[in-house]
Structures are given as C-alpha cells and as structure tokens.
C-alpha positions, 0 to 999 in steps of 0.5 A, a space after each residue: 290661651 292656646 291649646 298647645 300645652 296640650 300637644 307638649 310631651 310628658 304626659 303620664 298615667 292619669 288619677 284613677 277617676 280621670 282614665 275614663 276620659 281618656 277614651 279615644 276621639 273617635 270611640 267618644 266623638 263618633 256621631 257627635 255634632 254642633 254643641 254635643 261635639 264641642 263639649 265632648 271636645 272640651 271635657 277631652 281637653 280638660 281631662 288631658 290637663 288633669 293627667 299632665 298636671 298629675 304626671 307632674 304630682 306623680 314625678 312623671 313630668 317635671 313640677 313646673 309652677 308656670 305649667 301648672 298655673 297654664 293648666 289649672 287655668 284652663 280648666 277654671 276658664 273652661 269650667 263656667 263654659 260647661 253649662 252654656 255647652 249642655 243645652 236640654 236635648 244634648 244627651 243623646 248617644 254618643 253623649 256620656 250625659 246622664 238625663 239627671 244633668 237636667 233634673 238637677 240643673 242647679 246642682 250641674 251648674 254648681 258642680 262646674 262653678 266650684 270646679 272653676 273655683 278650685 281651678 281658680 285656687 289652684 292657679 293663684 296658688 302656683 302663681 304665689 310659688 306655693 311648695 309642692 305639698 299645698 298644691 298637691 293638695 289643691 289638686 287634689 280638691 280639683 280632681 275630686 270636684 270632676 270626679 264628683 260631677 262624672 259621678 253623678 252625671 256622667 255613663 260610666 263606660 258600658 252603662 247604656 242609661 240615660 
C-alpha cells in the first residue's frame, strides 16, 4: 500500500486529541535517527490518516467507503509495526516517548494491537458499505485507542519528562 493517500488534498481540521501529531517534521524530527526516525515518521503518517478520515466524518472531504477503508487500513498494518519501532533506548530527545512505555511494555504492546484491531474493524465495516452512523462510531473507538496510548505514553508538547 502506497503513501499517496497521504499527499491527496482535502484534509481538514483533526479531532482534538490528534492536533498534537500534527507537529512539524522538522519541529518533531530534528535529530531523530535509524528507528527513532522511522517511528516519529510512521506515527506522522498515522496521524495524518486520522485527520483525513475525520475531515470526512466532519463534512470536510467527501465520505468515500474505498478511501476510508485505505485509510483505516493503514493504521491497522502499521499499528503491529509500533512495538518492533520502539526498542529500549529510543526515548531519547527528540522522541515524545515516555520511559513508562518500557515499564509497562505489555500494556504498549496492547495498546498497539487493539489499535490494529479497531483499524481492522473499521476497514471491514467500510468494505461491507456500513452507513455512515456505524462507521463514525468505529472511528470514533479508532480515535480513542491513539488517544489513549498518546495519553499514557507520549510528552505532551512542553513537557520535558522522560
């Protein structure tokens, strides 16, 4: 699957909880090498799906069943690539990782399964031609599982803990 999704126009105004990821590449990424790089990219990447296929929940973009399903299913592949991306060691500035990631490794590896999980849902729910009502409402669990895990394990912008 492409990234090309990515590029298309029509993006609007994220939920709330996901503005945070929408930081600059060069405010989020400077410094960032190997694995550290590669996961501050893919969380960029995931989050600018969240925000296109809330635009569309939004009336922001078009409700598109195909783009949707792209969408979500990008998060739920990439979602099981998260732990593999967080390797003891990488939470070091300019990471947003928390050190409680490696304290409660099961609880993170979790957290990114029931995101793929949700993703998954969510992709079979836009393929099967679901009304608009149900997946809003799956999306809306998608949302809350990325918020939850930024919750726990991620600096808040301005935070300088570790």
């Amino acid at each position: 699957m492409g990234h090309g999704f990515l590029r298309r126009g029509g993006f609007g105004l994220a939920l709330a909880m996901m503005v945070a990821v929408g930081s600059s590449p060069v405010q989020a990424h400077g410094g960032a090498m190997g694995v550290m790089k590669e996961r501050m990219e893919l969380m960029k990447e995931m989050g600018e799906a969240m925000k296109a296929m809330a635009a569309m929940f939004k009336g922001q973009a078009p409700y598109d069943h195909g783009v949707l399903a792209d969408r979500a299913g990008y998060l739920a592949e990439h979602a099981r690539r998260i732990p593999a991306m967080t390797p003891a060691g990488s939470g070091a500035p300019p990471s947003e990782a928390l050190g409680v990631i490696w304290e409660d490794w099961d609880g993170y590896v979790e957290g990114a399964e029931r995101l793929a999980a949700a993703g998954g849902d969510l992709v079979a729910l836009a393929r099967s031609g679901a009304d608009q009502r149900a997946t809003k409402r799956q999306f809306a669990k998608v949302s809350k599982t990325c918020g939850g895990c930024h919750k726990k394990y991620r600096r808040p912008e301005g935070d300088q803990r570790r």
